[in-house]
N, C-alpha and C positions, 0 to 999 in steps of 0.2 A: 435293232431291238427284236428279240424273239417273238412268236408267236404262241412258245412253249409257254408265258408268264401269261399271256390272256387269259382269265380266270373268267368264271360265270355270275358272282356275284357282287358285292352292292359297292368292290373297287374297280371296276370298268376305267378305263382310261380311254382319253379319246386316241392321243396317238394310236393305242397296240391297237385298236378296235379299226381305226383308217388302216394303219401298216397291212391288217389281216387280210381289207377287201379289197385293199391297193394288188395284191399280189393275187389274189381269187378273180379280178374283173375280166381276164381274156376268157376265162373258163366257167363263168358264174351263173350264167345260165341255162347251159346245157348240162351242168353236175345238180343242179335243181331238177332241172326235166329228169333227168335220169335216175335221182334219189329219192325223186317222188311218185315214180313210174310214170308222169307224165302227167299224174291229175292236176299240179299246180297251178296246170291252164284254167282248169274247171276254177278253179279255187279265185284265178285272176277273173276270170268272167263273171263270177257272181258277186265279188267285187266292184267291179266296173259297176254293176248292175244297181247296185246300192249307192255308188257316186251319183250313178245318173246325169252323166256332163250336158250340158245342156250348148246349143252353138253361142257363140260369144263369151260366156262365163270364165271367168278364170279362177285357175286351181291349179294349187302347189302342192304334188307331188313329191314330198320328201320321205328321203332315203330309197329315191329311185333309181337309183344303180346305175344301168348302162340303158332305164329310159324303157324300158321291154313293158314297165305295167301304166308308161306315159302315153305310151301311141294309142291306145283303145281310144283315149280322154279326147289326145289330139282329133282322131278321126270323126267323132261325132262332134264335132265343131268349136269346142272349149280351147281358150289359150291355155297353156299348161306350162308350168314353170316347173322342171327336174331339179329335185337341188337333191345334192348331198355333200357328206364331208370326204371322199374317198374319190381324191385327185386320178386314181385312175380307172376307177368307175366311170367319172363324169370324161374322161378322154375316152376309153373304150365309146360312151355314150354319143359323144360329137362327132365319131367317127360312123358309127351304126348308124343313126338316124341326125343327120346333120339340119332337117328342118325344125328340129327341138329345139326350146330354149335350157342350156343346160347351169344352172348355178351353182356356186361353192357356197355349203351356207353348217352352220350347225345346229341341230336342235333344241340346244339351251339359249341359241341367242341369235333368231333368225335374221338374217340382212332383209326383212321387209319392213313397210311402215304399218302402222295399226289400218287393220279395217281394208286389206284388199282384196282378201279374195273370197269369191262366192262356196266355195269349198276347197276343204283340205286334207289330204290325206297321207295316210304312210304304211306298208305294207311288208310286214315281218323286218321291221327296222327299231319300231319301237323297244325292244328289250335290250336292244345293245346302246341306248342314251341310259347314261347312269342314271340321272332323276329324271323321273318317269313323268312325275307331277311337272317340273317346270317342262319342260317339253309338250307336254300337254297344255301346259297356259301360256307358253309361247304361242301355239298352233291357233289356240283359241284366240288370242290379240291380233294376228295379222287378219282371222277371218272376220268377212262380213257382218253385221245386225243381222240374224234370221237362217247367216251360212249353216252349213253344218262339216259335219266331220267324219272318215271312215277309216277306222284303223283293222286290219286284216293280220292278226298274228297266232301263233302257235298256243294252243289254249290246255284244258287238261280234256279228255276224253271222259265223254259221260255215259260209254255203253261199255259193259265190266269187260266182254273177250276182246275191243278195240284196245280198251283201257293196259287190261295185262300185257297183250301183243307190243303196244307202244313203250310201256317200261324197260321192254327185253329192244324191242329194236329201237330203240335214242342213245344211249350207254354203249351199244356192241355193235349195230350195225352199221349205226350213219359215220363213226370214227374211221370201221373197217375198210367200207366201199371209198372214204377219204382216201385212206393211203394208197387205193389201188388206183384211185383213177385223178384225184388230186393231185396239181401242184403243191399245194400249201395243205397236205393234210392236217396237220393240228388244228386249224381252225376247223376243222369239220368236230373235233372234239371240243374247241369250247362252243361251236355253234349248239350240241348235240346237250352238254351243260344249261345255257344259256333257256335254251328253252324249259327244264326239268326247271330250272329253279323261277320259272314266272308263276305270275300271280293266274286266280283261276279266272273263268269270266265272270263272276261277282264280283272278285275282289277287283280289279279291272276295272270294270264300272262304274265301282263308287270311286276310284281316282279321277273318274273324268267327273264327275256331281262335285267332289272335293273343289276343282278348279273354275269351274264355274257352269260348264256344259249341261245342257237343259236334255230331258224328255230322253234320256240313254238307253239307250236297248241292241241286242246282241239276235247275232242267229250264228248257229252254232254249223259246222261242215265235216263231213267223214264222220259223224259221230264223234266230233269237240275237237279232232285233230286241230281242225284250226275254229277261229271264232271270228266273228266278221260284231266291230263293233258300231253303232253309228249313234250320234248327238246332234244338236242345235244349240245355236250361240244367241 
């Protein structure tokens, strides 16, 4: 199955979406570092910062790839559960950091029981689950009474010369440096889609109010580039 059919909008499929990151996982996070000149780190650190893992707490970590935004969690003492759907994500993963737990799981219909974990999150993962809302009240069912939630995804820019800049570079550049330096460049073109056509961080927020997520509030990074969202259950 091509990568050329992954579209950006509301027919997502799970296969092409696996197939994409199955073939992206040896290279997946240094074509990140590199596309994002590196701030992504910044980006995963004040993330972290808003989970706030506490020692013993457990927290799943979904659509954690090869496990890169799991270890921060791991190290400050939290059990951390990596789950994704992208069988060679989560091998790349088991190979990288073999102390992790790493699971096969999917967002509309997580392999946990109600009520485990004291937090949960997902990080630039969330726009490629076709429905947005059950994947959000999945997350919300396995968390805790009182857990909360921190999703970290590509938002719209709220400062007008970031703003312009980002229209011109999503469309033309993040495809271009795809082919040049990617395996799988096409997916760099429906990644580069995928984000244009998200919702902004309002609209966002009241998805997670829809599903039942209490007290939602956002902080926005780079000037909206990305938006760091967080809740209570």
């Amino acid at each position: 199955m091509s990568t050329h059919n992954v579209r950006a909008g509301l027919d997502k499929k799970a296969d092409q979406v696996q197939e994409m990151f199955d073939n992206l996982a040896p290279r997946y996070d240094l074509l990140n570092t590199l596309m994002t000149g590196g701030i992504v780190n910044y980006w995963r650190k004040i993330t972290t910062e808003a989970i706030a893992p506490k020692p013993g707490e457990r927290i799943l970590d979904l659509a954690a790839g090869t496990g890169t935004s799991s270890v921060p969690l791991a190290k400050a003492g939290a059990r951390v559960t990596a789950c994704d759907m992208s069988h060679g994500m989560l091998a790349e993963g088991r190979k990288r950091y073999p102390e992790l737990e790493f699971v096969y799981g999917d967002g509309h219909d997580l392999p946990f029981e109600d009520n485990t974990f004291d937090a949960v999150t997902i990080s630039y993962g969330l726009r490629n689950i076709s429905d947005t809302e059950k994947a959000l009240s999945e997350l919300r069912r396995v968390t805790k009474p009182g857990g909360r939630i921190v999703v970290a995804e590509f938002s719209t820019p709220t400062v007008t010369p970031i703003k312009v800049a980002y229209q011109q570079f999503l469309p033309r550049v993040i495809p271009a440096l795809g082919y040049m330096v990617s395996p799988n460049p096409s997916a760099y073109a429906y990644l580069a889609e995928s984000i244009a056509a998200w919702p902004d961080q309002e609209k966002l927020g009241r998805k997670f109010v829809d599903v039942g997520w209490k007290n939602v509030e956002y902080r926005n990074l780079t000037g909206g580039i990305v938006a760091v969202h967080r809740a209570w259950k």
